[in-house]
VMD Tcl script that draws the C-alpha trace (Angstrom):
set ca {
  {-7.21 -21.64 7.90}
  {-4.76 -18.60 8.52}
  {-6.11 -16.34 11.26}
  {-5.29 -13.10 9.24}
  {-5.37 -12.38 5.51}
  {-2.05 -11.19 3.56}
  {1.31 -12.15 3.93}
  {2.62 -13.71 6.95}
  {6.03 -14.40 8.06}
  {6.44 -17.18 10.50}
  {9.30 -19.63 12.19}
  {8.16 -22.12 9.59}
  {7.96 -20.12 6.59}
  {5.37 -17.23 5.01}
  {1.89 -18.26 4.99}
  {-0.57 -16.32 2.38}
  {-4.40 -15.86 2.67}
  {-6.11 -14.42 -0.30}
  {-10.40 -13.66 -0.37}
  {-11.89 -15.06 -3.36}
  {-14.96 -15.88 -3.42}
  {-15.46 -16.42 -7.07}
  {-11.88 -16.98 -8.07}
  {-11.11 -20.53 -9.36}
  {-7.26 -20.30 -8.54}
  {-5.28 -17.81 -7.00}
  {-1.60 -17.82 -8.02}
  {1.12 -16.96 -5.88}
  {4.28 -15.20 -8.12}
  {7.70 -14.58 -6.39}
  {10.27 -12.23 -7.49}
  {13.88 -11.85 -7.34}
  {15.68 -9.42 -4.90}
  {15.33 -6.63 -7.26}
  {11.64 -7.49 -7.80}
  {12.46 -7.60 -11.70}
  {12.91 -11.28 -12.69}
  {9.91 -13.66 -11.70}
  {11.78 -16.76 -9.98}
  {8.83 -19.05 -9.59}
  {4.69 -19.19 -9.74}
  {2.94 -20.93 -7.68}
  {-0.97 -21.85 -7.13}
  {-2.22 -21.62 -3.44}
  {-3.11 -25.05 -2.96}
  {-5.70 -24.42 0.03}
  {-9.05 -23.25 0.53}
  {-11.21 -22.94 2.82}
  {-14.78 -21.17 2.09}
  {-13.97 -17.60 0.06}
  {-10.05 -17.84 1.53}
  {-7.41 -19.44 -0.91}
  {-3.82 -20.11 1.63}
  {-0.59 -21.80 1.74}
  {2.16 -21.78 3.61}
  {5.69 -21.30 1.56}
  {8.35 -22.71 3.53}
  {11.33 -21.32 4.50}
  {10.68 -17.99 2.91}
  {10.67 -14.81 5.25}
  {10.83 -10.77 5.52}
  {11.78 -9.21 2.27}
  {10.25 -11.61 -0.09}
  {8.99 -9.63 -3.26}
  {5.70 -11.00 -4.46}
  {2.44 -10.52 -6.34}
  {-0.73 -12.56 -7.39}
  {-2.81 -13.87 -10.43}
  {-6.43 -14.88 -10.28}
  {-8.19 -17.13 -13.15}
  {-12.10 -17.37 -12.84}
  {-15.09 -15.91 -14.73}
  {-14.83 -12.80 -17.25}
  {-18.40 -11.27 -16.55}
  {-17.68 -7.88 -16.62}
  {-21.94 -7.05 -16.67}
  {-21.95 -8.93 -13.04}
  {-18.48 -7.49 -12.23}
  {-16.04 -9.74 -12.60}
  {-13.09 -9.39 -14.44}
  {-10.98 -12.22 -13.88}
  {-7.74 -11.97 -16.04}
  {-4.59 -14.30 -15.45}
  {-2.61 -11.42 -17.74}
  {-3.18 -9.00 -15.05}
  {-0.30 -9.02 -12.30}
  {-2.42 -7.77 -9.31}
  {-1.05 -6.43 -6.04}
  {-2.16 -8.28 -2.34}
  {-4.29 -5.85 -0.76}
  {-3.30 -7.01 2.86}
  {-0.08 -6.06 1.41}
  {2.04 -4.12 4.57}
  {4.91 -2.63 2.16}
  {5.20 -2.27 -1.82}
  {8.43 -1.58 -4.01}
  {7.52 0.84 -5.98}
  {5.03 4.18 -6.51}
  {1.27 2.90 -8.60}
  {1.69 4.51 -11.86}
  {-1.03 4.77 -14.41}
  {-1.17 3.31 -17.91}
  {-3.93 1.92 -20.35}
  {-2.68 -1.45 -20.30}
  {-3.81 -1.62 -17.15}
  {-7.21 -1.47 -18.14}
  {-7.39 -3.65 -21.22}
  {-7.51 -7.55 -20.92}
  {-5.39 -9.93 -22.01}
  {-2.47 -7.80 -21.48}
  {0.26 -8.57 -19.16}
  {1.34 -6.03 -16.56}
  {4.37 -7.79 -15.04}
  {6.37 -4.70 -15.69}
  {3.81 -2.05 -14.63}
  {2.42 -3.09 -11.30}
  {4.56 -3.42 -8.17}
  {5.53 -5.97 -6.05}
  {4.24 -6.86 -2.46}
  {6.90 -6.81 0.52}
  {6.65 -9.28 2.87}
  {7.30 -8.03 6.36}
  {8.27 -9.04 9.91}
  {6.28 -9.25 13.34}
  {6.72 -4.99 14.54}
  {6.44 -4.54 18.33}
  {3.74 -2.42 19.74}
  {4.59 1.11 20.23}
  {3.19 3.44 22.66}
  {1.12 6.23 21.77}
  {0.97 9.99 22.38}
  {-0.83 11.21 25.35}
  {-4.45 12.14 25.29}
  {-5.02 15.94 25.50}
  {-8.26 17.18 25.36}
  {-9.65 19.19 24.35}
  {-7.68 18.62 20.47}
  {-6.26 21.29 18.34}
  {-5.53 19.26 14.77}
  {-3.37 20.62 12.34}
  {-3.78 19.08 8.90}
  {-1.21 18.80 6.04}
  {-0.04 16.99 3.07}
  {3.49 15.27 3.47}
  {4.83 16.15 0.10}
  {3.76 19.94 -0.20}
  {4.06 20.78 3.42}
  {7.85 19.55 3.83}
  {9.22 19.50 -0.57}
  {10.68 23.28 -0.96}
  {11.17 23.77 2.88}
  {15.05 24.95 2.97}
  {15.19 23.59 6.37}
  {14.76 20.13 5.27}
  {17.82 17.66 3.67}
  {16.86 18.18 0.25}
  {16.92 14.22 -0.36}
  {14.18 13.65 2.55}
  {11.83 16.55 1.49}
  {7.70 15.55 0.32}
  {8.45 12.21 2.56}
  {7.30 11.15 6.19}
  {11.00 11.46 7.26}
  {10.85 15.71 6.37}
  {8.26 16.31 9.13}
  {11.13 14.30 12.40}
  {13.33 17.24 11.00}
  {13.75 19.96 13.87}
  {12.80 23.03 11.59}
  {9.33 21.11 10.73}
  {8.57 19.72 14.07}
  {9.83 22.88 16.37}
  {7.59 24.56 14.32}
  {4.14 22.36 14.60}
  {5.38 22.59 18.27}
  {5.32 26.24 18.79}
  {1.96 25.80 16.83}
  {0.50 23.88 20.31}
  {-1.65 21.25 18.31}
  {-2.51 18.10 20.16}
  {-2.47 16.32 16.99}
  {-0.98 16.30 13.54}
  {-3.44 14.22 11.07}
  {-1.68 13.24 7.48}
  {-4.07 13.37 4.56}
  {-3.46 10.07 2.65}
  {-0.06 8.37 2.86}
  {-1.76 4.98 1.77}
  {-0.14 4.04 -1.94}
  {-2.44 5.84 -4.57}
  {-2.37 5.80 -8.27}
  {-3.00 9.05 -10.55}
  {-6.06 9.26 -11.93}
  {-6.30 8.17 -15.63}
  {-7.13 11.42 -17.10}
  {-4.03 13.38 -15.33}
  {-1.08 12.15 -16.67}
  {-2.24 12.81 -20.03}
  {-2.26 16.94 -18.90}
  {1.03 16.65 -17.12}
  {-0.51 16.32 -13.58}
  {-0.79 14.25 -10.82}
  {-2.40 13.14 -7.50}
  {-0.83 15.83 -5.05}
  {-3.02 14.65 -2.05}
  {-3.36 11.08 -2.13}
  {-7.05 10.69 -2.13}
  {-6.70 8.20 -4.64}
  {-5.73 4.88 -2.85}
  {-4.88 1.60 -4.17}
  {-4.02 -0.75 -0.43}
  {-5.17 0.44 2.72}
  {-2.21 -1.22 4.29}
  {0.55 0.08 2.35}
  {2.48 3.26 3.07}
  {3.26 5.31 -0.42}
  {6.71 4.44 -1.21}
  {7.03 8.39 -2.47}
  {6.53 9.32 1.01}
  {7.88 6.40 2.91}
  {10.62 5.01 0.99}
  {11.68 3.13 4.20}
  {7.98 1.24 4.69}
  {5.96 0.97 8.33}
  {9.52 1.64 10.05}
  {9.47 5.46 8.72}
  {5.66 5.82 10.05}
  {6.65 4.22 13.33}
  {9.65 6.91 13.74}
  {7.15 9.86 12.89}
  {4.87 8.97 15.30}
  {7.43 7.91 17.89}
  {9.15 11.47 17.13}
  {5.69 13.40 17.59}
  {4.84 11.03 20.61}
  {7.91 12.01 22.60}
  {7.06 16.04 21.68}
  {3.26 15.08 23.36}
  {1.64 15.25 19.93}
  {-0.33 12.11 18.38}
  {-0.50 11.78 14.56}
  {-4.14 10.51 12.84}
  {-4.09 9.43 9.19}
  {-6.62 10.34 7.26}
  {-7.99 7.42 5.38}
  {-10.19 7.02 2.21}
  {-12.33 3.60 2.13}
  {-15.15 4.75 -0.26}
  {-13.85 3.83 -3.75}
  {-10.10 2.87 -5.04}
  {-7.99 4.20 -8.28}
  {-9.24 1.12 -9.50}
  {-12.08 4.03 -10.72}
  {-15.11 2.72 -12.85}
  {-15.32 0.13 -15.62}
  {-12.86 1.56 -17.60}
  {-10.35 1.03 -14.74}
  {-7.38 -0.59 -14.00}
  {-6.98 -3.72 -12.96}
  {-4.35 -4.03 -10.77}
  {-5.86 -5.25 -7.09}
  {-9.34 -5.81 -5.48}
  {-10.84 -5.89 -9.18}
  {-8.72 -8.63 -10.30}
  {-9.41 -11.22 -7.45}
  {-13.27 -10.69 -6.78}
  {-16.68 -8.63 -6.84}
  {-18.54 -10.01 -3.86}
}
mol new
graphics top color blue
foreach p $ca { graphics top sphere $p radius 0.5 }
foreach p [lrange $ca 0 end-1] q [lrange $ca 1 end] { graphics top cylinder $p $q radius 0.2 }
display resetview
């Protein structure tokens, strides 16, 4: 059985782990380059207890990919199983595109192929040191996108995104500031909630998450390797950087939800 769950690039291929503990086969979908075109579907043909695997040879970093999960529709004991429903691998580590909200997501027997991104598989990252400890912490909090988006020291084509806050005006600043810390509110991928688009809003702050795992492709069109630079940028300055994460519900919302993830491939 694979030691970890997600998407994992080897020398002998990617292997894929999925939890299911009620699902009666997890599908594996690849995409073309572009992540437009699905190129081939294939069923995990392992399991072992709740985890459905398989190893795809030959494939590596880059691969675009999603799932689909056929078992029981019993929405009154929580499942909803539906093989229309393109759902995104939580243990995803990078995703194509932003979560954007729209009723199909929520109503079965619908397919979503063209409304749900794609997973990203990615490569072994080396282990990066961290900032020093300094105690006792001053932590200055902020939102990415409205902290760095109308700054006019900031490239206009890098502002609202992880990248804005390596820029000199935006880290001399948080310098002269003398925090120990910087913490992020969310920068995990979130979806709008379903009654905001509808009013011409959105989800400024992020508190709205969809994977854990996955950065927001709004604010870190580059994946793990932008995150990696920001805190490698604020390390060198002697300033650590906490992320602020939210584990207590998902924009999957209530029963009138999308499915688009966790819903789709379990209740347990």
């Amino acid at each position: 059985m694979p030691a970890r769950l997600g998407a994992v690039a080897g020398e002998a291929g990617v292997t894929f782990a999925v939890f299911s503990r009620h699902g009666e086969r997890i599908d594996l979908c690849l995409f073309d380059e572009a992540g437009e075109a699905e190129i081939a579907r294939l069923p995990l043909p392992c399991r072992s207890g709740d985890i459905h695997h398989g190893l795809l040879p030959g494939a590596g970093p880059g691969l675009r990919y999603a799932l689909r999960a056929q078992g029981p529709w019993q929405p009154q004991r929580g499942h909803r199983f539906d093989a229309s429903k393109l759902l995104v691998d939580p243990y995803a580590t990078r995703i194509d595109r932003p979560f954007r909200w729209d009723p199909r997501l929520a109503q079965r027997g619908i397919d979503t192929a063209d409304l749900v991104p794609r997973g990203i598989v990615g490569g072994a990252q080396p282990v990066a040191a961290g900032a020093p400890d300094r105690a006792p912490a001053f932590i200055y909090e902020l939102a990415v996108k409205s902290f760095t988006m109308r700054h006019p020291g900031v490239p206009e084509r890098i502002r609202g995104t992880l990248a804005a806050l390596c820029e000199p005006a935006i880290l001399d600043h948080i310098r002269e500031l003398g925090v120990s810390h910087v913490e992020l509110m969310p920068v995990a991928a979130w979806m709008d909630e379903r009654h905001l688009p509808p009013l011409g809003l959105a989800n400024a702050w992020g508190y709205n998450p969809v994977n854990f795992v996955a950065l927001d492709p709004r604010l870190a069109p580059g994946g793990t390797a932008d995150l990696r630079l920001l805190c490698a940028t604020y390390a060198q300055a002697g300033i650590g950087i906490i992320l602020d994460i939210v584990l207590n519900h998902t924009a999957e919302s209530d029963e009138f939800g999308a499915t688009i993830s966790l819903r789709g491939l379990d209740n347990a």
